[in-house]
C-alpha positions, 0 to 999 in steps of 0.5 A: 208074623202068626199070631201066637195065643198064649194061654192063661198060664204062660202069661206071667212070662209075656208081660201078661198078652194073651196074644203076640205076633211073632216072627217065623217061616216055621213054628219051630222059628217061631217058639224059638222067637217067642223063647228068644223074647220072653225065655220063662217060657222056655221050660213051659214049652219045650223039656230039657231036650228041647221037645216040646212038652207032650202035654202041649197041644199046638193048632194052627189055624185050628189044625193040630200040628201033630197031624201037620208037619209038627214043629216044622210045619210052614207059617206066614202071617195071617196064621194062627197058632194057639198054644193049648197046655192039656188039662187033668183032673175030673170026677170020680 
């Protein structure tokens, strides 16, 4: 099983963990397992669509998964997978 890092925002939804060990050949099996097991998280993760949300970054073992193979990209289980929800704002 990866290991998912949930940040901060999420954790309402997973029982407050910051990290799971979920099930998975891919990250898309794997989100679909995370959804299956604590479904709030759904809309945070994926649009109505189910696309993960564009302000949604996903590194796995610290590669961004948009320079991988996306959600199909293959894991086992001494990967890592942090989920990371892009921040805004700043300084005028």
């Amino acid at each position: 099983m990866a290991k998912l890092f949930i940040p901060t925002i999420m954790r309402q939804h997973v029982e407050q963990r910051s990290t799971l060990d979920m099930p998975g050949a891919t990250l898309a099996e794997v989100f679909a397992n995370l959804v299956s097991s604590y479904p709030g998280v759904r809309s945070l993760l994926h649009d109505a669509d189910g696309r993960l949300r564009p302000h949604i970054n996903v590194f796995l073992n610290g590669d961004d998964i948009r320079g991988l193979d996306g959600e199909k990209t293959p894991v086992d289980a001494r990967d890592e997978v942090h989920v990371i929800p892009a921040m805004a704002g700043g300084s005028r």
